[in-house]
N, CA, C and O atoms as a GROMACS GRO file, in nm:
protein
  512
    1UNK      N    1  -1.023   4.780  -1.493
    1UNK     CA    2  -0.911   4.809  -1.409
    1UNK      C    3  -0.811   4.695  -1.420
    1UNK      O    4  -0.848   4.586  -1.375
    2UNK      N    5  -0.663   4.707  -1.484
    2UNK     CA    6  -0.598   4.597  -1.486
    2UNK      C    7  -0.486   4.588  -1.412
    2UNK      O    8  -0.404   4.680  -1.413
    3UNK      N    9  -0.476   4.517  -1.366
    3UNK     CA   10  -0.354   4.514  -1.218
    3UNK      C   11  -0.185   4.486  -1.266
    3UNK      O   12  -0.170   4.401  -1.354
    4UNK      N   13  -0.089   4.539  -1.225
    4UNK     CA   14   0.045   4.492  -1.306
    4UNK      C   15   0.133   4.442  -1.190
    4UNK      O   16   0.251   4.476  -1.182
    5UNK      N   17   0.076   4.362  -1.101
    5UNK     CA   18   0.142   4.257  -1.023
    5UNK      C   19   0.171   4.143  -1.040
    5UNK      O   20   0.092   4.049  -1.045
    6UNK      N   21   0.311   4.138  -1.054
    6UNK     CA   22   0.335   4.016  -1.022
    6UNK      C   23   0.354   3.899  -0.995
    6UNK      O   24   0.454   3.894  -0.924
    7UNK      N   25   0.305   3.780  -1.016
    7UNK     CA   26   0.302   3.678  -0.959
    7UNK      C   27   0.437   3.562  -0.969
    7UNK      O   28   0.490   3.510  -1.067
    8UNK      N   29   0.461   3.549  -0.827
    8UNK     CA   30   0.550   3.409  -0.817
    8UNK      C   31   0.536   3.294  -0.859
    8UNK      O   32   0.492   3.243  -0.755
    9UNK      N   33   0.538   3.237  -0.909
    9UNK     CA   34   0.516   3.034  -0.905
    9UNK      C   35   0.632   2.998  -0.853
    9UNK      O   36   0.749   3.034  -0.873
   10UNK      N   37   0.580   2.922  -0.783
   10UNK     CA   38   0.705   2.824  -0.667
   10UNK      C   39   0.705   2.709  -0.712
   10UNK      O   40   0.598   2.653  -0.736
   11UNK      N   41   0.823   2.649  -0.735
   11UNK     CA   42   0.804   2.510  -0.739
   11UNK      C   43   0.771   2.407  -0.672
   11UNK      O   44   0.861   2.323  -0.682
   12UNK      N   45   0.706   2.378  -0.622
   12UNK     CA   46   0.721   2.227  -0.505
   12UNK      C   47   0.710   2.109  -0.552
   12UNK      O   48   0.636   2.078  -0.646
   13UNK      N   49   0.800   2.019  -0.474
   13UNK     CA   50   0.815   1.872  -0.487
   13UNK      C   51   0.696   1.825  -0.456
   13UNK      O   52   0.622   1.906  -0.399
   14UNK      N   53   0.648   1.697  -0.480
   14UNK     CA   54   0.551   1.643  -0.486
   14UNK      C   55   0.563   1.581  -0.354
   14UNK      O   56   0.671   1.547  -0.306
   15UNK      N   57   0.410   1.563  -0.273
   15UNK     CA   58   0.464   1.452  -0.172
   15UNK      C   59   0.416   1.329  -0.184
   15UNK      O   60   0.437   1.244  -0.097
   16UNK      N   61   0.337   1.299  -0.309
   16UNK     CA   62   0.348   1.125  -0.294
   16UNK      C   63   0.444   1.093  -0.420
   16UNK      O   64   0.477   1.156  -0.521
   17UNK      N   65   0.477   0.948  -0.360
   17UNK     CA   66   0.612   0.952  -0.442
   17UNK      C   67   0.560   0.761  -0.478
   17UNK      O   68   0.564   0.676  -0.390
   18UNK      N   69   0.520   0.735  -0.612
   18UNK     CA   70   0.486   0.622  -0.676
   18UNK      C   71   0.596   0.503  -0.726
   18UNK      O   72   0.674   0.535  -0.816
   19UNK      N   73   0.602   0.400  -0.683
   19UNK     CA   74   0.653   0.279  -0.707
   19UNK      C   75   0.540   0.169  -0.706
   19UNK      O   76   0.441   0.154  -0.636
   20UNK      N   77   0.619   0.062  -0.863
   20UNK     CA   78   0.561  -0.018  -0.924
   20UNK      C   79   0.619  -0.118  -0.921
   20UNK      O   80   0.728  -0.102  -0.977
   21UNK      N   81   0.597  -0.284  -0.859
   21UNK     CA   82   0.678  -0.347  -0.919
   21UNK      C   83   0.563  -0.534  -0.903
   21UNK      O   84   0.467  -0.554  -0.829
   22UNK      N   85   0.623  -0.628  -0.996
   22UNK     CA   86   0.565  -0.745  -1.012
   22UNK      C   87   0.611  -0.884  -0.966
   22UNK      O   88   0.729  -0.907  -0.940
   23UNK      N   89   0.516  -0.975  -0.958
   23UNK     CA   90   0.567  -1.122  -0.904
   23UNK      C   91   0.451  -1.217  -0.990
   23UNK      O   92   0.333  -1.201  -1.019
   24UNK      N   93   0.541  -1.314  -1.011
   24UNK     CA   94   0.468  -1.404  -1.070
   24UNK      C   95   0.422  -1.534  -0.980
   24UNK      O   96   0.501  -1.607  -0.920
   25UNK      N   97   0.290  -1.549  -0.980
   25UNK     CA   98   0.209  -1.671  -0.904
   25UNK      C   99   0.159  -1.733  -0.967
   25UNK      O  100   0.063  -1.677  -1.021
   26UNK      N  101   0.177  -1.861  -1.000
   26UNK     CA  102   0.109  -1.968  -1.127
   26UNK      C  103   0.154  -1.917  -1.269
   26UNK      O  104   0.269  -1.919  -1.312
   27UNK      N  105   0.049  -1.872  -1.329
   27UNK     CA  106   0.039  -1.824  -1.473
   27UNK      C  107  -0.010  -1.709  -1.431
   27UNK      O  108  -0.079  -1.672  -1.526
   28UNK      N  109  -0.018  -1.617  -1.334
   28UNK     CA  110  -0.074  -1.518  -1.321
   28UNK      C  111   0.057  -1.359  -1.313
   28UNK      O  112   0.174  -1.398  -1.311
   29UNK      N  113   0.048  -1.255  -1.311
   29UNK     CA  114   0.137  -1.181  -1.305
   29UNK      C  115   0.076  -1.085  -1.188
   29UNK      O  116  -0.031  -1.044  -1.231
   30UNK      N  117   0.097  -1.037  -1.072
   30UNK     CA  118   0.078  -1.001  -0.950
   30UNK      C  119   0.133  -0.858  -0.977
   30UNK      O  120   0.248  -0.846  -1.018
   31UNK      N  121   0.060  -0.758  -0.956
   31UNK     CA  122   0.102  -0.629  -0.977
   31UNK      C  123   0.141  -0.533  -0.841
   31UNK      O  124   0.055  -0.544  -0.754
   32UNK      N  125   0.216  -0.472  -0.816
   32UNK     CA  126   0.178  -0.404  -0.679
   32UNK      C  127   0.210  -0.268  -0.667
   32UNK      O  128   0.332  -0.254  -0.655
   33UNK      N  129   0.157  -0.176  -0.666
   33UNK     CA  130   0.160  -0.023  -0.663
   33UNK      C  131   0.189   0.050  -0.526
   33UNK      O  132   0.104   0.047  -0.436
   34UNK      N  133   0.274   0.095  -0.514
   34UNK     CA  134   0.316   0.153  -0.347
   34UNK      C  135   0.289   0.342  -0.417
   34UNK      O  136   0.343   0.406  -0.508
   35UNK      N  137   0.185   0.374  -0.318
   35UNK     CA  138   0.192   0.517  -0.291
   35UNK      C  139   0.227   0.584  -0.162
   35UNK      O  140   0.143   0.619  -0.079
   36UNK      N  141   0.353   0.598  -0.150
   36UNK     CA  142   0.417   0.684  -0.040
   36UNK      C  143   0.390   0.826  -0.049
   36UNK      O  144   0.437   0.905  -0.130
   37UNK      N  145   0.276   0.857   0.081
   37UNK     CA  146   0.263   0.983   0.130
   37UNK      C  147   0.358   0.976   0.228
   37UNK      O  148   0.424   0.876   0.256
   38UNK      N  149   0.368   1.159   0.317
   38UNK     CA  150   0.456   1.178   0.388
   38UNK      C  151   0.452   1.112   0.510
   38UNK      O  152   0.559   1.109   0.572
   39UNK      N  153   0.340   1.051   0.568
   39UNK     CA  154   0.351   0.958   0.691
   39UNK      C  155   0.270   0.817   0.682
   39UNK      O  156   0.250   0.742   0.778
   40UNK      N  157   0.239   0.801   0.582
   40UNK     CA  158   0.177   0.679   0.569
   40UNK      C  159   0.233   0.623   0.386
   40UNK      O  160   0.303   0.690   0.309
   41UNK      N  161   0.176   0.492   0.362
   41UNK     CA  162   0.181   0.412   0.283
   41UNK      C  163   0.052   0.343   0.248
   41UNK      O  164  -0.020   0.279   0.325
   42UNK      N  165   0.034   0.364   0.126
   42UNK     CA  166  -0.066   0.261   0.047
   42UNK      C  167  -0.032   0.163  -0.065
   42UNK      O  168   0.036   0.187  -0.165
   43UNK      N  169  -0.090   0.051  -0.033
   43UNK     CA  170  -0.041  -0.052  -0.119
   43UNK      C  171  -0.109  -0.120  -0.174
   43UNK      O  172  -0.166  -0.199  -0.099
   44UNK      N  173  -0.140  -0.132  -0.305
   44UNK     CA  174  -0.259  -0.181  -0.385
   44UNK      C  175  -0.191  -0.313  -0.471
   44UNK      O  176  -0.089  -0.305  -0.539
   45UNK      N  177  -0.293  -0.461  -0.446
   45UNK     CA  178  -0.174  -0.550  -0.509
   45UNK      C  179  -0.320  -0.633  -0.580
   45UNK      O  180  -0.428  -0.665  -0.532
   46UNK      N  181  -0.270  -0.644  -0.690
   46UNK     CA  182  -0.378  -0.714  -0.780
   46UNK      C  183  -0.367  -0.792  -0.898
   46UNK      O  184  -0.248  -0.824  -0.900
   47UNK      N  185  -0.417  -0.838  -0.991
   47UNK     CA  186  -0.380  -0.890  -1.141
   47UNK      C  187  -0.337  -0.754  -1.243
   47UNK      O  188  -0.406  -0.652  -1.235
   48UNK      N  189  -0.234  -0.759  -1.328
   48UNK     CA  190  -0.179  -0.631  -1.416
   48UNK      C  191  -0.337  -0.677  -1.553
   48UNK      O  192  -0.412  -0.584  -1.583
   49UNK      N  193  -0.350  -0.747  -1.584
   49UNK     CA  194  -0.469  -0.769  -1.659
   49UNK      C  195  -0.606  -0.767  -1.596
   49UNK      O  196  -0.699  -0.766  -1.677
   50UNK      N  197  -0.638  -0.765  -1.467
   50UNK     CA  198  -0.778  -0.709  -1.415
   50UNK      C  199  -0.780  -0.642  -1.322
   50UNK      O  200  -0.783  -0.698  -1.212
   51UNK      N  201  -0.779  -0.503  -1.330
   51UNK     CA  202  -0.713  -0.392  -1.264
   51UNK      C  203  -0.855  -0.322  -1.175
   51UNK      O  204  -0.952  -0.264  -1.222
   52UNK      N  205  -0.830  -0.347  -1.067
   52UNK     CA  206  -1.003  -0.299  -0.956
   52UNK      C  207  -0.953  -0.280  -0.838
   52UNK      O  208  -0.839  -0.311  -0.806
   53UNK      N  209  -1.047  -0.222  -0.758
   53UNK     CA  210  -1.024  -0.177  -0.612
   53UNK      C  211  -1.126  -0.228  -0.527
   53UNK      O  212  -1.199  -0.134  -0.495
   54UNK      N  213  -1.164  -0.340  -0.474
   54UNK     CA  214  -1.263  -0.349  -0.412
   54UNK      C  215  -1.214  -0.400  -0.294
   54UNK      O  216  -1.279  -0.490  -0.241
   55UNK      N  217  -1.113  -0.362  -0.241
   55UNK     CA  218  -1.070  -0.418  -0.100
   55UNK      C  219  -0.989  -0.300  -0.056
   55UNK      O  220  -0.935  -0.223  -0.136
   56UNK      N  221  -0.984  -0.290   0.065
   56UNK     CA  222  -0.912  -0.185   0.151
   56UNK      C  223  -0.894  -0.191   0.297
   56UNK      O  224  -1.003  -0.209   0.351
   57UNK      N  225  -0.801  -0.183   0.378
   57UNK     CA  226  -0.742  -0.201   0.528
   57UNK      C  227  -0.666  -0.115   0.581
   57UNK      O  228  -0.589  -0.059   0.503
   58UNK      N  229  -0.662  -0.084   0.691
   58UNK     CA  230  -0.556   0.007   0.760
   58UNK      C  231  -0.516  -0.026   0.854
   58UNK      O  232  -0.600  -0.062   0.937
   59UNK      N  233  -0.390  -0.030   0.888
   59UNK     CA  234  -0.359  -0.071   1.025
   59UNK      C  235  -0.247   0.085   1.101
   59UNK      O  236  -0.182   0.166   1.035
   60UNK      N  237  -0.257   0.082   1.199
   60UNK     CA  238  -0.191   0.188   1.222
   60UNK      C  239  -0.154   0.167   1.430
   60UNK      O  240  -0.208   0.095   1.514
   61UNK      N  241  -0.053   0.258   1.440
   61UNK     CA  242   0.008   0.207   1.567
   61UNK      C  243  -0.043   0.318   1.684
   61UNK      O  244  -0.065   0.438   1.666
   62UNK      N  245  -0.051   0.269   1.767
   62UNK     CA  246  -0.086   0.288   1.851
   62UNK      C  247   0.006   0.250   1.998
   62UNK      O  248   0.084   0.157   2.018
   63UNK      N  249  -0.044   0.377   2.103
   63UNK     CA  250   0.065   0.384   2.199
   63UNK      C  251   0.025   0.354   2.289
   63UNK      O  252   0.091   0.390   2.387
   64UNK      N  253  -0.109   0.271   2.317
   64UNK     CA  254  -0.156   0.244   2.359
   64UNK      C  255  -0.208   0.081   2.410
   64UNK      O  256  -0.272   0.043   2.508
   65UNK      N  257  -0.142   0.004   2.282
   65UNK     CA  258  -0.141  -0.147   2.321
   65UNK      C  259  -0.029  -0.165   2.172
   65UNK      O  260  -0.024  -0.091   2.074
   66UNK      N  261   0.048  -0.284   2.200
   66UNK     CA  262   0.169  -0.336   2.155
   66UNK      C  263   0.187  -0.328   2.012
   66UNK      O  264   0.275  -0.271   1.947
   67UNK      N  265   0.026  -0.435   1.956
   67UNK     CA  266  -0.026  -0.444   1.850
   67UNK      C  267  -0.042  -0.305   1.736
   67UNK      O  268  -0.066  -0.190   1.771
   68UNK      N  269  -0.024  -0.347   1.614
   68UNK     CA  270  -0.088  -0.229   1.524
   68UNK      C  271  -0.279  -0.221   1.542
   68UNK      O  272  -0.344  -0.325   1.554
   69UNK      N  273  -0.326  -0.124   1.542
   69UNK     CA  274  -0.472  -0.128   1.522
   69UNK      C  275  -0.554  -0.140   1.346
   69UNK      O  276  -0.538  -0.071   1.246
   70UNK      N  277  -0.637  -0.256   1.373
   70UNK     CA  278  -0.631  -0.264   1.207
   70UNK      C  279  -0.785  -0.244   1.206
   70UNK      O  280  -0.853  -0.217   1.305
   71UNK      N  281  -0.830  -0.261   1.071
   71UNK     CA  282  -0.946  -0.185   1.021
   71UNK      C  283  -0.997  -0.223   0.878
   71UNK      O  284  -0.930  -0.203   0.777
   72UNK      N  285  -1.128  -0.284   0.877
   72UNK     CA  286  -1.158  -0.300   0.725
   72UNK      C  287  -1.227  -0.197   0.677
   72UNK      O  288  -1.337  -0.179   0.729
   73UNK      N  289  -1.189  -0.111   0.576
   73UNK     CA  290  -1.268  -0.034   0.571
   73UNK      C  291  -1.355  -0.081   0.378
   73UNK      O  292  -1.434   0.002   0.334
   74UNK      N  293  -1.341  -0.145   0.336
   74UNK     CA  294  -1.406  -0.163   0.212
   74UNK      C  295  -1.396  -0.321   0.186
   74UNK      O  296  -1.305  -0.383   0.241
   75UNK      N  297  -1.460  -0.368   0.126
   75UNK     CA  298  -1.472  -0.520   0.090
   75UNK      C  299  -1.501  -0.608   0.181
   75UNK      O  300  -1.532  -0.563   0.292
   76UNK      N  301  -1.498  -0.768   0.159
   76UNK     CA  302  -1.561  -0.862   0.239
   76UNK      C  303  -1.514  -0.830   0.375
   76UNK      O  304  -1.398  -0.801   0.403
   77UNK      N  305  -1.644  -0.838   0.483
   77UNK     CA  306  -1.556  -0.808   0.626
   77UNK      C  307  -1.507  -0.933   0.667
   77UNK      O  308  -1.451  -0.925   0.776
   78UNK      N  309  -1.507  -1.074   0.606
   78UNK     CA  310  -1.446  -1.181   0.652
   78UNK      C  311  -1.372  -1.219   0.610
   78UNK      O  312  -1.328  -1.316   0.673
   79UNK      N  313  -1.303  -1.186   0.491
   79UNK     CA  314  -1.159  -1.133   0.460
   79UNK      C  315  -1.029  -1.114   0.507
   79UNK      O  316  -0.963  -1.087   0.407
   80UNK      N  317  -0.970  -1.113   0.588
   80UNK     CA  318  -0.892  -1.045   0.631
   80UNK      C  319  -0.744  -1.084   0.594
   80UNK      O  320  -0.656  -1.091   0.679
   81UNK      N  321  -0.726  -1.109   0.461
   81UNK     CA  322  -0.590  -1.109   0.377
   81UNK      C  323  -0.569  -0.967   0.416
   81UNK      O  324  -0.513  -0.947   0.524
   82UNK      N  325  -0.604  -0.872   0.348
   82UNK     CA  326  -0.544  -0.734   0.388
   82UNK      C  327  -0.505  -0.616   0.468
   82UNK      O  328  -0.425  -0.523   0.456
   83UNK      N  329  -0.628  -0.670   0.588
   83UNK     CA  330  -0.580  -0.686   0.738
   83UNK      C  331  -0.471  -0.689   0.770
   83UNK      O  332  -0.388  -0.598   0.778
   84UNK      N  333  -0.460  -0.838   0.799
   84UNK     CA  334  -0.302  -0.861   0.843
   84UNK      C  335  -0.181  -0.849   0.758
   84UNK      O  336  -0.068  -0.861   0.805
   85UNK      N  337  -0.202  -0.827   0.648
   85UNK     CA  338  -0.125  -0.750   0.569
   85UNK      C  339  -0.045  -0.635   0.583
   85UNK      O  340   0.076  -0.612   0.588
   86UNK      N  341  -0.176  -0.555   0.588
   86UNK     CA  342  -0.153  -0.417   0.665
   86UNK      C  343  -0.065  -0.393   0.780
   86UNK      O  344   0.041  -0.330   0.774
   87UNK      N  345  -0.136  -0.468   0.926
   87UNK     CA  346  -0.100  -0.546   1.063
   87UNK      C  347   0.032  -0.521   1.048
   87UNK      O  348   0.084  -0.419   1.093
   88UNK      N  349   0.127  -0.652   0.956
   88UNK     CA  350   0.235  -0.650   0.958
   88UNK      C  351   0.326  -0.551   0.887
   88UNK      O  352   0.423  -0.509   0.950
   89UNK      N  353   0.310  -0.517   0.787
   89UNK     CA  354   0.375  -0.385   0.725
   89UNK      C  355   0.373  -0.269   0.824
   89UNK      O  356   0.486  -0.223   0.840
   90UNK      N  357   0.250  -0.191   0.916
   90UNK     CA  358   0.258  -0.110   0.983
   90UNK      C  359   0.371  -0.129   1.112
   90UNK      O  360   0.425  -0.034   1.168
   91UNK      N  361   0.393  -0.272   1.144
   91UNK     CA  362   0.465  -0.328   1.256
   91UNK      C  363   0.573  -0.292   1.232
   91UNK      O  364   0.641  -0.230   1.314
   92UNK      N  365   0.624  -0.330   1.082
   92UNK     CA  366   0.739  -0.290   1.061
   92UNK      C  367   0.788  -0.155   1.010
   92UNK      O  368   0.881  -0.093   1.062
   93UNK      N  369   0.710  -0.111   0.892
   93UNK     CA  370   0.726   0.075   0.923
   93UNK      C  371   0.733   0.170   1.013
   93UNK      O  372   0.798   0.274   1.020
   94UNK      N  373   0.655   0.118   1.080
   94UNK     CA  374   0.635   0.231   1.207
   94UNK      C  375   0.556   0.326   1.158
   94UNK      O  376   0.575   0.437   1.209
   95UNK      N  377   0.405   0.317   1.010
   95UNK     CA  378   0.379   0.456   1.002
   95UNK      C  379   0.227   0.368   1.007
   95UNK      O  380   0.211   0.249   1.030
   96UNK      N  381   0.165   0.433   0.989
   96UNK     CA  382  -0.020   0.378   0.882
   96UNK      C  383   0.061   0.349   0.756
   96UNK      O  384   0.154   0.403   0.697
   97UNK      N  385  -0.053   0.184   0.730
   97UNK     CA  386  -0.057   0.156   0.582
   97UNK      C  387  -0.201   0.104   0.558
   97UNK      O  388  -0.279   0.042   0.631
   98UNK      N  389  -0.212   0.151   0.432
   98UNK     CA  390  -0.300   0.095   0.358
   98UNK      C  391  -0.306  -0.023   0.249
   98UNK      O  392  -0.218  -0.021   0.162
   99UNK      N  393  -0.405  -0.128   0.246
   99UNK     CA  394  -0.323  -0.232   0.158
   99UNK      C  395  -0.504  -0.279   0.091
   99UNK      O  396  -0.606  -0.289   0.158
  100UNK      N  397  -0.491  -0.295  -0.018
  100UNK     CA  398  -0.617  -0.317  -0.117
  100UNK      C  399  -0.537  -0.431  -0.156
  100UNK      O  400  -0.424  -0.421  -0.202
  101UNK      N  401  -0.600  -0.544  -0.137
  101UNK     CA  402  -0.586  -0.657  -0.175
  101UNK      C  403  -0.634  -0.740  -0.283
  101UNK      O  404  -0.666  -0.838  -0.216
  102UNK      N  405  -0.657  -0.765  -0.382
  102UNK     CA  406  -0.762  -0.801  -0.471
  102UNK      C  407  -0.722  -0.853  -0.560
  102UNK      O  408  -0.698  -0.826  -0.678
  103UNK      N  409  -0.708  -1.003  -0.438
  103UNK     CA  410  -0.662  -1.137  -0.574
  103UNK      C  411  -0.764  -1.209  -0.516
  103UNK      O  412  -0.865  -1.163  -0.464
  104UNK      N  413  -0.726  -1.348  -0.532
  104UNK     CA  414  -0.806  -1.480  -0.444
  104UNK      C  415  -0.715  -1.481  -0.370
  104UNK      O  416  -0.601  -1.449  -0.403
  105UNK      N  417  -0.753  -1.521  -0.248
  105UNK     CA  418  -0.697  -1.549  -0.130
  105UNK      C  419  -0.672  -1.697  -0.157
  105UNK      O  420  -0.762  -1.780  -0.166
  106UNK      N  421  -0.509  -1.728  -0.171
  106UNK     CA  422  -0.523  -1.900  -0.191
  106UNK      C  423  -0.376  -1.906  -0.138
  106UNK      O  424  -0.288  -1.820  -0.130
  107UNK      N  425  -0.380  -2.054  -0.098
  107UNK     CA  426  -0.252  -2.109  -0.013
  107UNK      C  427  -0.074  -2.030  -0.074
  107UNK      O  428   0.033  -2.032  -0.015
  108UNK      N  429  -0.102  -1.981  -0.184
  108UNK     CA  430   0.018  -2.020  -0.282
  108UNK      C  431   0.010  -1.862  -0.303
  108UNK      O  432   0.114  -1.808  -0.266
  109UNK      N  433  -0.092  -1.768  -0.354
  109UNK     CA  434  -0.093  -1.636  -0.385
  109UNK      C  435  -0.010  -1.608  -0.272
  109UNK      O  436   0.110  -1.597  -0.296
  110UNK      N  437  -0.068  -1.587  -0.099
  110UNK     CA  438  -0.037  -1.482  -0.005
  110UNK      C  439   0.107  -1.498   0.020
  110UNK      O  440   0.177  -1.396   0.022
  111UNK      N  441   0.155  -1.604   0.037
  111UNK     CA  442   0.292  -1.639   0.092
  111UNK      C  443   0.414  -1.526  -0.025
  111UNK      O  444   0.509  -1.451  -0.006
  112UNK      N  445   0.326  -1.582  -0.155
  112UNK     CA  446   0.403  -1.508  -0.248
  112UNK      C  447   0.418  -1.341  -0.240
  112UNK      O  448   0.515  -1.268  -0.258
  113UNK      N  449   0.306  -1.318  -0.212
  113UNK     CA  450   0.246  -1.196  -0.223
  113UNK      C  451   0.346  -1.094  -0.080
  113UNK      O  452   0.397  -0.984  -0.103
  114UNK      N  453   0.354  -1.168   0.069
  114UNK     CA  454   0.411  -1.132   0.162
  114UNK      C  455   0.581  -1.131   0.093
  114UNK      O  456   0.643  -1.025   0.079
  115UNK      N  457   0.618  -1.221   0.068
  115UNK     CA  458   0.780  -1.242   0.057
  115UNK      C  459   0.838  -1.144  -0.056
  115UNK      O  460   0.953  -1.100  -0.064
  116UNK      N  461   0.710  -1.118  -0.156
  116UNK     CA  462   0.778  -1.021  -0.242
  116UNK      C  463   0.742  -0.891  -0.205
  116UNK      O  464   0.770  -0.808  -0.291
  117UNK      N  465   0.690  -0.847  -0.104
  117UNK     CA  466   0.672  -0.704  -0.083
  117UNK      C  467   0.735  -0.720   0.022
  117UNK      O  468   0.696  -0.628   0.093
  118UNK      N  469   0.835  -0.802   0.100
  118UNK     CA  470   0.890  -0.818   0.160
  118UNK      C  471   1.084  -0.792   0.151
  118UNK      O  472   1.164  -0.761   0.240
  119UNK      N  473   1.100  -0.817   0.027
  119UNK     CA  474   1.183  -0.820  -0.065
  119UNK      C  475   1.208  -0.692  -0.089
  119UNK      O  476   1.310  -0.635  -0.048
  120UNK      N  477   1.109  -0.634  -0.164
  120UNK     CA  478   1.104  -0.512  -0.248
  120UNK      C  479   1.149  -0.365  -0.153
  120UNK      O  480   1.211  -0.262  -0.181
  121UNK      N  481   1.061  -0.431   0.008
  121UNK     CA  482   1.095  -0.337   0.124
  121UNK      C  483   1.284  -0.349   0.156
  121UNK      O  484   1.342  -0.296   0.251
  122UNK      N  485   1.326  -0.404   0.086
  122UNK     CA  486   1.477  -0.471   0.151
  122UNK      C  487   1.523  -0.378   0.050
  122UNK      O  488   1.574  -0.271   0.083
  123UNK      N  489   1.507  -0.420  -0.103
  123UNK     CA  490   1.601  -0.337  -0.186
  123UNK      C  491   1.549  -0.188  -0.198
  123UNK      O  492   1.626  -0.094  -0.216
  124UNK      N  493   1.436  -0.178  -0.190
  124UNK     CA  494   1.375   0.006  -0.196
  124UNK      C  495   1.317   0.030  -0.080
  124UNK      O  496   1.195   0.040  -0.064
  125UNK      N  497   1.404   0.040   0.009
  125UNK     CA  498   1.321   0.132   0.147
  125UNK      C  499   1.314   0.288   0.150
  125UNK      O  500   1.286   0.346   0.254
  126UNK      N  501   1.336   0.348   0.046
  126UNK     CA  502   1.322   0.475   0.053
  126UNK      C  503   1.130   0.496  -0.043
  126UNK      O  504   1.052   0.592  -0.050
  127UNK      N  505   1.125   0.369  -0.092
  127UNK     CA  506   0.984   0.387  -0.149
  127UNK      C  507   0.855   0.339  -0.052
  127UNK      O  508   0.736   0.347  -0.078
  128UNK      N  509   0.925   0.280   0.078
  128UNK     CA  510   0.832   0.297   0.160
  128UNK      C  511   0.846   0.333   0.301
  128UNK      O  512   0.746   0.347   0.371
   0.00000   0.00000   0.00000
């Protein structure tokens, strides 16, 4: 029995929408990947030559006390580079973010690491 209906294909836009961009710390090259879903943000920042996921955080707001609410959900729980990472990016978005962190935590990486995704939020705020 063969059927002679029809079918539509619709187009739809995508809803995560990918941005890439880099900073240099020492001799190292700092990679950082922003995946914008429709109400949240994930942000994965690591070496472009050793490419892994073993860290993950969420912070997200709440109407209930001032603060963002944060959350380790993968890697060292005494950690908390990506924590407050998170913490502050959600403070300032206003949405949930996610932030995978996975460098060394050292005096000279984070500062770098904050000011250029700090930056990047200034010239592309439509990518997050």
């Amino acid at each position: 029995m063969e059927s002679s209906e029809e079918v539509a294909i619709e187009h739809i836009e995508p809803n995560i929408k990918i941005h890439a961009f880099a900073a240099s710390v020492a001799e190292n090259v700092v990679r950082f990947e922003v995946m914008k879903f429709k109400d949240s943000v994930l942000i994965w920042i690591g070496e472009k030559q050793n490419r892994c996921f073993k860290d993950l955080s969420l912070a997200l707001l709440s109407n209930k006390v001032k603060e963002p609410l944060c959350t380790k959900i993968m890697g060292q729980p005494t950690d908390l580079t990506s924590n407050n990472l998170a913490c502050k990016l959600s403070k300032k978005l206003g949405k949930p973010v996610y932030v995978s962190f996975n460098l060394v935590d050292d005096r000279l990486t984070v500062p770098v690491v904050n000011s250029r995704i700090i930056e990047e939020m200034q010239k592309n705020p439509q990518c997050f």
